[in-house]
Every structure is written in structure tokens, then in C-alpha cells.
C-alpha positions in Angstrom: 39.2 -40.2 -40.0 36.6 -37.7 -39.2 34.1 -40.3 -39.3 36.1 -42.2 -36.6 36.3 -39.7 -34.4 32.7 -38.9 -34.8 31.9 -42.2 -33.7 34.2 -41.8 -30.6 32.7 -38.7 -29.6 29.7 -40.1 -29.7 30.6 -43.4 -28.1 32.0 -41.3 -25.5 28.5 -39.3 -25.0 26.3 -42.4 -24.5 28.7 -44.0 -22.1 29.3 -41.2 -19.7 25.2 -40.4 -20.0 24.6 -44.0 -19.0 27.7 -43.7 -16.4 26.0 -40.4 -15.4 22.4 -42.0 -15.2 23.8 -44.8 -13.4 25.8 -43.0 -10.6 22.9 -40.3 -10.0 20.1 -43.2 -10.2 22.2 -45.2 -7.6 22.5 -42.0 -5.3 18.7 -41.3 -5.7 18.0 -45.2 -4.2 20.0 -44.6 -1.3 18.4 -41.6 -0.2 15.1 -43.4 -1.0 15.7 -46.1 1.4 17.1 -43.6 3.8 13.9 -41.4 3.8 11.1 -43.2 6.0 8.4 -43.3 3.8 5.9 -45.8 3.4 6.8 -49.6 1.5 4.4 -48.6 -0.9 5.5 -45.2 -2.5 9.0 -46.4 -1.7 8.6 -49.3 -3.7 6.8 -47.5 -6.5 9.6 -45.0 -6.9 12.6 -47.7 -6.9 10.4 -49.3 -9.7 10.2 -46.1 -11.7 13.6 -45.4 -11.3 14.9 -48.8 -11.9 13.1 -49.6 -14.8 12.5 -46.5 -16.8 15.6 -44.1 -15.3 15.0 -41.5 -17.9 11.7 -40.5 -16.7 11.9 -42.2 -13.1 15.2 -39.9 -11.9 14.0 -36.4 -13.0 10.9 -37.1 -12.1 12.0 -37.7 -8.4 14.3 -34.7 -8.7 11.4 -33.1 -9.2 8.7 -34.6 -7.1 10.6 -36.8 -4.6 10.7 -35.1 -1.8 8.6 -34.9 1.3 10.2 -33.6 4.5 13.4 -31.0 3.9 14.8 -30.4 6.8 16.6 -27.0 5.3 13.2 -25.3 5.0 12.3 -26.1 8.5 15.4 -24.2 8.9 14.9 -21.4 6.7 10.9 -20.7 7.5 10.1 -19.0 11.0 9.4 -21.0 13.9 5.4 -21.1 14.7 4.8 -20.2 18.2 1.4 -21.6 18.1 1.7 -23.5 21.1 2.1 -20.4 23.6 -1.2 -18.8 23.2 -3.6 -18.9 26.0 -6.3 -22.0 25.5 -8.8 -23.9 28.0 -7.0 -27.1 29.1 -9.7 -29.1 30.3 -9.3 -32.1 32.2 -11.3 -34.3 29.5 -9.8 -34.1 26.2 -10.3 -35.6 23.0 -7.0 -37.8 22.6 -6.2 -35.8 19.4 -5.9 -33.0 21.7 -3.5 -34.6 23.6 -1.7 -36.1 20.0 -1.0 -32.6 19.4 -0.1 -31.6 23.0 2.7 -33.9 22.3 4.3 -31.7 18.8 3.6 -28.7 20.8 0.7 -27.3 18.5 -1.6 -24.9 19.5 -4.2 -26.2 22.4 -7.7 -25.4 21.5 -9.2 -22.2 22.8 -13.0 -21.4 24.4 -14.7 -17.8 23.1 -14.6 -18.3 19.7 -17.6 -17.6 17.1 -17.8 -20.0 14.1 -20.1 -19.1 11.2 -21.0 -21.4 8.0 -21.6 -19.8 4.8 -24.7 -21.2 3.1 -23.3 -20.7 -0.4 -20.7 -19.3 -2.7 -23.1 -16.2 -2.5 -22.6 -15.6 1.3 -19.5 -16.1 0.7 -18.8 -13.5 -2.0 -21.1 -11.2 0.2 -19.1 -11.8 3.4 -15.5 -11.7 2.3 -16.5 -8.1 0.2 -18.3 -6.7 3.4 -15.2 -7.8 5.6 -12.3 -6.2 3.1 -14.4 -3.1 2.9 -14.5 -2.8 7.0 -11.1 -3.3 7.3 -9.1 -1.0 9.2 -5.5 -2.1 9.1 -4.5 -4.8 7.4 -5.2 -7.6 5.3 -3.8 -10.5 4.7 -5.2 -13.1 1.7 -3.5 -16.9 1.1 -4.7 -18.6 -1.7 -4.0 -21.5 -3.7 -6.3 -20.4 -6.7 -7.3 -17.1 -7.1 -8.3 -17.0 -11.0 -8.7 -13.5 -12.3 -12.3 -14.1 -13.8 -14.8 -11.3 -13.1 -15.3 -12.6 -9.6 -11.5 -12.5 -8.9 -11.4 -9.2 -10.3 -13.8 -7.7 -8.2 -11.9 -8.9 -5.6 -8.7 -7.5 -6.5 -10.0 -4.3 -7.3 -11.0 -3.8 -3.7 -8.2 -4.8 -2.7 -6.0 -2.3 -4.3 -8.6 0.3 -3.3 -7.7 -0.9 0.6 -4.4 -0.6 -0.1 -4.6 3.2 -1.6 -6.7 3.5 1.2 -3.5 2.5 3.1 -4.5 -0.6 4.8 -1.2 -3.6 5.2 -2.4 -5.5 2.3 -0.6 -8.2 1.8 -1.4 -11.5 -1.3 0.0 -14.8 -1.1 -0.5 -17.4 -4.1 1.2 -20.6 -4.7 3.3 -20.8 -7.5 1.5 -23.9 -9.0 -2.4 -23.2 -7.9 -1.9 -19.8 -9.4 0.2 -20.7 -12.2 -2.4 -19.7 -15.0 -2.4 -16.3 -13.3 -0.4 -14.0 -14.6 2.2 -11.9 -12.2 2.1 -9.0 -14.2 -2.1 -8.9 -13.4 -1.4 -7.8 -10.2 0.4 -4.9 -10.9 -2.4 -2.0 -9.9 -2.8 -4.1 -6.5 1.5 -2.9 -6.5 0.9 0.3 -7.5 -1.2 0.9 -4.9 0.9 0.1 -2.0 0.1 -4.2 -1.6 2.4 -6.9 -2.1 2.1 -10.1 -3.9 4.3 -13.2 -3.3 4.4 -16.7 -4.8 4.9 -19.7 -2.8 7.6 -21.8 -4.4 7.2 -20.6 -8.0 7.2 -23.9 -10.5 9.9 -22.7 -13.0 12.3 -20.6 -10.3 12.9 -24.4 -8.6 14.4 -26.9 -10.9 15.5 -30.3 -9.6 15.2 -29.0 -6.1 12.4 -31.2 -4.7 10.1 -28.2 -3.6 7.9 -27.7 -7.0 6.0 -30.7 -5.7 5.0 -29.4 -2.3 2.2 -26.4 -2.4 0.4 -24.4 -0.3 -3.4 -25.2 -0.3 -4.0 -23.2 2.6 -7.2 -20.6 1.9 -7.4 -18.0 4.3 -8.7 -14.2 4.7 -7.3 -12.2 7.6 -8.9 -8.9 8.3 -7.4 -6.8 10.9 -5.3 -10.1 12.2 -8.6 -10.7 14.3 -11.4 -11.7 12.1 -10.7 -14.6 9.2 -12.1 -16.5 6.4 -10.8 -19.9 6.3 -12.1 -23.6 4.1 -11.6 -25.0 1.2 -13.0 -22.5 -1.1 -10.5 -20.5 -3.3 -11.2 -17.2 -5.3 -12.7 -17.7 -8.6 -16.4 -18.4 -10.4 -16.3 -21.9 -9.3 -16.3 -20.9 -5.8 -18.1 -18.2 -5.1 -19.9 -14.9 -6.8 -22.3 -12.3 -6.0 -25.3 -14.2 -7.8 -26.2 -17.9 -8.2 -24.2 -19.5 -11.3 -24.9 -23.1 -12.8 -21.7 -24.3 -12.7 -20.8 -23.2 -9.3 -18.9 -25.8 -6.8 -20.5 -27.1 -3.4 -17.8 -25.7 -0.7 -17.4 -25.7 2.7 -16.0 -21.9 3.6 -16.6 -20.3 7.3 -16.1 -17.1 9.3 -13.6 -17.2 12.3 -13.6 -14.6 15.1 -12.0 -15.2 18.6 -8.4 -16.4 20.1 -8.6 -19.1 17.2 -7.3 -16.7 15.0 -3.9 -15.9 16.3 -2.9 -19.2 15.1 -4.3 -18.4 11.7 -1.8 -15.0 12.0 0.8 -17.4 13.1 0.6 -19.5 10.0 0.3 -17.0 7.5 3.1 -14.4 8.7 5.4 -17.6 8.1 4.5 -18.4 5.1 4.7 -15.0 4.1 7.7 -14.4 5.4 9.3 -17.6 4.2 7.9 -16.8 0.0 8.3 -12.5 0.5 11.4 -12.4 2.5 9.0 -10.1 4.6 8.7 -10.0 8.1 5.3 -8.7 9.7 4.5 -6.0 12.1 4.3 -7.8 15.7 0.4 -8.4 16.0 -1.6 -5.9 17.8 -2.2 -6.3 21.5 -5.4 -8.5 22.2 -8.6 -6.1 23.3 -10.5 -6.9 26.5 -11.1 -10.7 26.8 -15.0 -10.5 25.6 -15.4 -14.1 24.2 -16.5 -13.8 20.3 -18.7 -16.8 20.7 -19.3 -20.0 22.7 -17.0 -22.2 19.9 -14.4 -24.5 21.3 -11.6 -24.7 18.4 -8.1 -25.7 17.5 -6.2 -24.4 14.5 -2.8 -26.9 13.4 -0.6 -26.5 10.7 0.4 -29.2 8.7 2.7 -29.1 6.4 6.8 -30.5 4.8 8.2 -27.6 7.0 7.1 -29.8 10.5 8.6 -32.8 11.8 5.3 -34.5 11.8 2.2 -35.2 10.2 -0.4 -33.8 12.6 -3.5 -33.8 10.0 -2.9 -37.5 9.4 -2.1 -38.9 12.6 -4.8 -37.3 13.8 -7.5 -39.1 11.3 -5.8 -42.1 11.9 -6.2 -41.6 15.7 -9.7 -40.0 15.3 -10.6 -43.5 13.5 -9.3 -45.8 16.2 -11.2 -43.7 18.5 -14.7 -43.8 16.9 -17.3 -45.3 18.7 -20.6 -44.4 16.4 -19.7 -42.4 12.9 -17.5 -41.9 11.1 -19.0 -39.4 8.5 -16.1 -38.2 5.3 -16.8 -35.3 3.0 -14.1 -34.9 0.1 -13.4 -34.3 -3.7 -10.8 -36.8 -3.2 -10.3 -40.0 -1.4 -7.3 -41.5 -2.0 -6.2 -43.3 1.2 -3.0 -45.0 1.8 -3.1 -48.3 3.7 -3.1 -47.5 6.6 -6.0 -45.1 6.5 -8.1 -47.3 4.7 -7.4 -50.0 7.3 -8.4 -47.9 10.3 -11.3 -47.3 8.4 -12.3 -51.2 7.9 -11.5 -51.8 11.2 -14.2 -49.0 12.4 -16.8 -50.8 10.5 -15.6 -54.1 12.0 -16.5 -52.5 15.2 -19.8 -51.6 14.1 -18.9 -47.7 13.8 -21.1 -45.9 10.7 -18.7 -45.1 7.6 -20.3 -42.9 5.7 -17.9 -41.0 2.4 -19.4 -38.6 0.1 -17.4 -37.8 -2.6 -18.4 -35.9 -5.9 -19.9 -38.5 -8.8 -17.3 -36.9 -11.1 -15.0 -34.5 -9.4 -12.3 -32.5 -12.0 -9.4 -34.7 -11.7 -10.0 -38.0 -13.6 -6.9 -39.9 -12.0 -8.0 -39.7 -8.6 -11.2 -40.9 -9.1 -9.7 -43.6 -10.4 -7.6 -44.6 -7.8 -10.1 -43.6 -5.0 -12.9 -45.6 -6.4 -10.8 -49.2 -6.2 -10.3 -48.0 -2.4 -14.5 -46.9 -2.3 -15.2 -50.2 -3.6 -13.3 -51.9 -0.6 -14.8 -49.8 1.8 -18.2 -50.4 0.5 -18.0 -54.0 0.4 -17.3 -54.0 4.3 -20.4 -51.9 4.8 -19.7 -48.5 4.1 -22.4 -45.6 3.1 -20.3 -44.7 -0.1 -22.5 -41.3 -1.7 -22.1 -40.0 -4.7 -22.7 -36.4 -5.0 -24.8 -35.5 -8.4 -26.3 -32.1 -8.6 -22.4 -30.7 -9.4 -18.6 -30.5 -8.4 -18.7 -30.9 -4.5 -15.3 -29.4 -3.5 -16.3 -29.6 0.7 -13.6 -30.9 3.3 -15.0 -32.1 6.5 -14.7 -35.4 8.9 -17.0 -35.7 11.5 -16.5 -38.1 13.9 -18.8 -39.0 17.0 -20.6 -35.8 17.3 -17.9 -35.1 19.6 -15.1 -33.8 16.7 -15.1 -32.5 12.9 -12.1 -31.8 10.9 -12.5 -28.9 8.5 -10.1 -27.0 6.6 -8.0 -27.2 3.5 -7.1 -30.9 3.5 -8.6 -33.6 1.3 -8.5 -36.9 2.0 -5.7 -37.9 0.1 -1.8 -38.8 0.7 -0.7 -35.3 -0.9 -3.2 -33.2 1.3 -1.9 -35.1 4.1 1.6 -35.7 3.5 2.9 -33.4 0.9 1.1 -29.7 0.6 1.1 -27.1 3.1 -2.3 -27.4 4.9 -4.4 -25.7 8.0 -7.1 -28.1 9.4 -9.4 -26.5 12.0 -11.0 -29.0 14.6 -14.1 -28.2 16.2 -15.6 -29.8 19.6 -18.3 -27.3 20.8 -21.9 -28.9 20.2 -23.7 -26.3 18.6 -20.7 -26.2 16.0 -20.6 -30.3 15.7 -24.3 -30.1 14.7 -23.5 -27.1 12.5 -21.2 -30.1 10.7 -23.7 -32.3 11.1 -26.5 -31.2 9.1 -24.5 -29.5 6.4 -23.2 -33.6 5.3 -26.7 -34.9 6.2 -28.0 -31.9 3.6 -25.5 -32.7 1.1 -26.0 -36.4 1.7 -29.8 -35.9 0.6 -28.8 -34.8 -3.1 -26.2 -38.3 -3.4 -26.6 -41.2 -5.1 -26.0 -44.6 -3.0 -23.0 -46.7 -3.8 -20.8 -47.1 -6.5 -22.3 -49.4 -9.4 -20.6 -52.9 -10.5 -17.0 -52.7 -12.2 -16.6 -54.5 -15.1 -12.9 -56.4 -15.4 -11.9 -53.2 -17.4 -12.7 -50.8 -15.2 -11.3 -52.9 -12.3 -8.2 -53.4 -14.2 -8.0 -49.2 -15.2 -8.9 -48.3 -11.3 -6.2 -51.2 -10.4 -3.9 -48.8 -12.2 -4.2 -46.1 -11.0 -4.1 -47.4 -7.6 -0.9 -47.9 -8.1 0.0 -44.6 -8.8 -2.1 -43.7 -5.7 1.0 -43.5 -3.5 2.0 -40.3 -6.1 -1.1 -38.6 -5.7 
């Protein structure tokens, strides 16, 4: 008898699992097909959930989602678009792109300054905490405390004794290595530390997969520090270290920066529950410098997609180059398209990526994509001294793209990015001859594939969409 009913109770167990598995997977299709996202990742989810549902439906709990509309509702509306700019009567057509989601216009006045190295940058980002005389404000999606991020979170506690606004954001995945608890003394001294969508405190709620990679420095909500370099021994350090990472990281003074403010009071707002002192009331209009630039957000809390559309627009546009530096290059079709169809025209492709950057699956994926490229023509360069970890598009002379955002489908689609587009000529060459410098120290093209290595790299193209 009790080994009857121990078969019934277990009977019962594996059909209402499957009944279970079957009603949820059938749910998770619908919304799939509801959500307007590309064939590709669309199919390559109904395949993972269809075929293997015990790994495909919790993994799209997990991972699945892209746009959710409640956090547009829940973060604070960016009023980027009501600062002062220079409307000039002959704009890039990107410009008028995001004229038309009512980002912020580019603004005239502003200075723009490269650092050479991870040492310049160490040296400037101390210097610029230690004049501080209000606040700061830090977003990072790394900030590994290593001897370099330790110096830096000493000073900032000591700004914060000091009684400066010091405020720490770090995303819950970037971060995760990073103890909370190793903060404490920046705490006890008067700062505040919040995580961006902490991994384990979000369970099944399809926001564990969609990070903030914005890396930014706000001093006095008037001077910033903005790129793709986060803070740790890879990235930067007061003296030269073998293993350190090519960046690209920049100083930002002038109206350019309220948007920066805008960006990071609502991110800050949305992770701390915190909401900012009003910012202080602008000083005499002095311009900073003679830089033309235009800060946009991009990001799952806005309708759109402003950092893609506008490399697909800025590739229809090209005339002469098209010039691509990026630890990662995984495209999606349409992307890569826009990019055949440049060469087509006769436009310069040129794509420097790292010969072996520190993810292995990307490079997987974004050589079969290379390899297409190059076969049309492309300048594909292989970075060799080291990691090259540098985000920049340049297109034309007459815009560059820098920021946080690699070229891939989860820069560009899924995390929480700031891209920074310059069109002042002093800055464009700037741009210019930093890729032309790192383009020196490449090796040209990507060697044959064997059927193996096409058949591993067709793999993981597939995956690409997942990226």
C-alpha cells in the first residue's frame, strides 16, 4: 500500500511539473512573439525553450527581457532635451535622429581632453577628487578593490570626511566580486554606495540581465571623467604595469556635462531610492573649450535604441570611412549589412579589435562576422601588443562615437550605456590619430579557418543574438 501511494505521489509530481513546465513555457512563447525583437534572437529563444524547457524557461526568466516598460515608470524622467545647445542649420542626420526621441541637442563651448594612458588617467581622476569642492559623484561597472581601487576609495572617504556629497554607484553584476561590506569606511565617513540591480536580490524578474556599463566621474556636477575605462589595475595606475589594458578615457568640461548630471542622478536615484540636490546654478557662460558635443543615454529604461540607430544611420550616411574600435564585435544582421553595403559603395571599413580580448565566446562569434566583412574588403586589425579595451567609431571625419558602448547586440540593446558624439574638427582628428596610432601596433586580417574553426565560430554565432 505505501508503496502504491508512493508511486502516486510521485506520478502526481512529474505530471503537474510537466503540466507546470508546459503552461509557463506556453505563456513565455506568447510574450516572445509579442515582444518585437529581431527573427533571429526570437527564433533562438523559441528553440531553447521548445527543445530543452528546463534550461530554455529559467533561463528566459532570467535573461529574457529587453524593454520593461515598469522601470521606465519607476526611474526619473531625463530632461536632457531642455538644456541650452547650438542648433545649427546643417546637422549631421544623427542629430536630427535624436531630435526626433527628444535627446539632448549637442552643445558649442565645450573642452574635450584624451588621456594618453592608464597613467594620465590615474593622475587626472586623483588630482580632480582632491580639488573637489562639493560633490562627487562615481558610476562604475567595475571598480575592483586592488591597490589601485583602493587608493581610490581612500580618497574618497577622505572627501567625504572632508564633507564633500560623495556619492558610489556600482552595478550589481560588474561589481559582483566586490564585496559590500569593503566599502564600509567610505560609509562611515559620510558617502553612499548603491548597487544597480543586484544579481541575487532579482530572481526571475528579467532585470539581472540588463547592467549598467556606464563609467563616469562627476566632480562638482561641472567637470567629468567619462569612456570605457573602469577602476581597477587593468585600467589605469600611477606607474606603467605590463598587463595594463589599451582604453580610451577623456576629460569633459562645459554644458556637455549637465547631461552626464542628468544621467547619473537617475540612475542613482532609481538603485539608492535617493534623490539629488537640484544642480547648482550655471556660472557666467565662459565657453570651456571650442568642442562641439552631444551626450545620449541609451539604455532598457527608453523607448528606443538611440546608440544603435544611430550606427546604423551613421553607416548609411558614410561617404569615405568608416573606422571601428572595440573589444567586441558582435553585430546583428542588420549592422553587419549596413556595413557591407558601405564597402559596396566604396566607403573604407576599417575594425580593430583585440587579437585575443578576455571573453572567448565573443571572439568566437565576432570572428565568423570579421571574416564576412573582410572578404568584402574590410581593413580587419588585430590588436597584439595587449588587451585593447577602446570604444570609438569614427565616421567621415565629420563624427566619432565614444563612450561606454561596444559594438555588440548587448551594448546596444540590453545594458545601460552613455555614448558621447563628437563633431568639432580638432576633436575628430583627436579620434583620428589615436585609431591610426593603435592601428600601427595591429596585425592585418584574420588568418584562414580551417572547417573546425569555421564550424566552432558557426556556433557561436548562433548564440550571437544572446550576447
Amino acid at each position: 500500500m505505501e508503496s502504491a501511494v508512493a508511486s502516486l505521489y510521485s506520478w502526481l509530481l512529474s505530471s503537474g511539473g510537466s503540466l507546470l513546465g508546459f503552461v509557463l513555457g506556453t505563456v513565455l512563447i506568447a510574450q516572445l512573439l509579442r515582444r518585437r525583437t529581431s527573427p533571429i534572437s526570437t527564433l533562438a529563444w523559441l528553440l531553447t525553450i521548445v527543445l530543452i524547457p528546463w534550461i530554455g524557461v529559467p533561463l528566459y526568466l532570467l535573461l529574457g527581457g529587453r524593454k520593461i516598460h515598469r522601470m521606465v515608470r519607476r526611474k526619473p524622467r531625463l530632461s536632457l532635451h531642455q538644456h541650452p545647445a547650438a542648433r545649427l542649420d546643417r546637422r549631421h542626420a544623427v542629430e536630427r535622429l535624436f531630435d526626433s526621441y527628444a535627446l539632448p541637442p549637442a552643445t558649442l563651448g565645450n573642452a574635450l581632453h584624451f588621456h594618453a594612458s592608464g597613467e594620465e588617467y590615474y593622475a587626472r581622476l586623483m588630482a580632480l577628487l582632491r580639488e573637489a569642492r562639493e560633490s562627487i559623484y562615481v558610476s562604475m561597472y567595475v571598480f575592483t578593490l586592488d591597490a589601485v581601487g583602493e587608493a581610490v576609495l581612500a580618497l574618497l572617504a577622505e572627501r567625504a570626511r572632508d564633507g564633500l556629497r560623495v556619492r558610489l554607484l556600482l552595478d550589481g553584476y560588474g561589481a559582483l566580486s566586490t564585496r559590500q561590506r569593503r566599502f564600509a569606511a567610505l560609509e562611515r565617513a559620510g558617502g553612499r554606495v548603491a548597487w544597480f540591480n543586484p544579481v541575487w536580490a532579482l530572481p526571475f524578474q528579467n532585470r539581472a540581465n540588463l547592467r549598467n556599463h556606464r563609467k563616469l566621474v562627476l566632480v562638482d556636477e561641472r567637470r567629468a571623467i567619462t569612456g570605457g575605462a573602469n577602476i581597477a589595475r587593468e585600467y589605469l595606475g600611477p606607474r606603467p604595469w605590463p598587463g595594463r589594458w589599451v582604453d580610451l578615457s577623456f576629460e569633459l568640461a562645459g554644458p556637455a556635462v549637465a547631461a552626464l548630471r542628468e544621467i547619473f542622478v537617475a540612475d542613482w536615484q532609481y538603485a539608492s531610492g535617493e534623490a539629488l540636490p537640484a544642480a547648482p546654478l550655471p556660472a557666467a557662460a565662459v565657453p570651456d573649450g571650442p568642442a562641439r558635443v552631444q551626450v545620449i543615454p541609451s539604455g532598457p529604461d527608453m523607448r528606443a535604441d538611440p546608440l544603435y540607430d544611430a550606427l546604423l544611420t551613421l553607416c548609411f550616411e558614410a561617404e569615405r570611412r568608416i573606422w571601428i574600435v572595440t573589444p567586441y564585435f558582435v553585430p546583428d544582421d542588420a549592422l553587419l549589412r549596413s556595413l557591407l553595403l558601405a564597402l559596396h559603395r566604396g566607403v573604407a571599413v576599417r575594425v580593430v579589435v583585440p587579437t585575443v580580448s578576455n571573453h572567448r565566446l565573443p571572439d568566437l562569434a565576432g570572428r565568423s562576422y570579421l571574416r564576412e566583412l573582410q572578404a568584402a574588403g574590410a581593413e580587419v586589425l588585430r590588436y597584439r601588443p595587449r588587451m585593447m579595451h577602446g570604444k570609438a567609431v569614427l565616421i567621415d571625419d565629420r563624427v566619432a562615437l565614444l563612450g561606454s558602448a561596444n559594438i555588440d547586440m548587448r551594448s546596444l540593446l540590453l545594458n545601460y550605456e552613455t555614448g558621447v558624439f563628437v563633431y568639432s574638427p580638432a576633436e575628430l582628428k583627436a579620434v583620428r590619430d589615436w585609431i591610426a596610432a593603435l592601428s600601427a601596433d595591429c596585425g592585418r586580417g584574420l588568418p584562414p579557418a580551417g572547417q573546425a574553426i569555421e564550424l566552432v565560430e558557426g556556433v557561436a554565432r548562433l548564440l550571437a543574438p544572446q550576447l
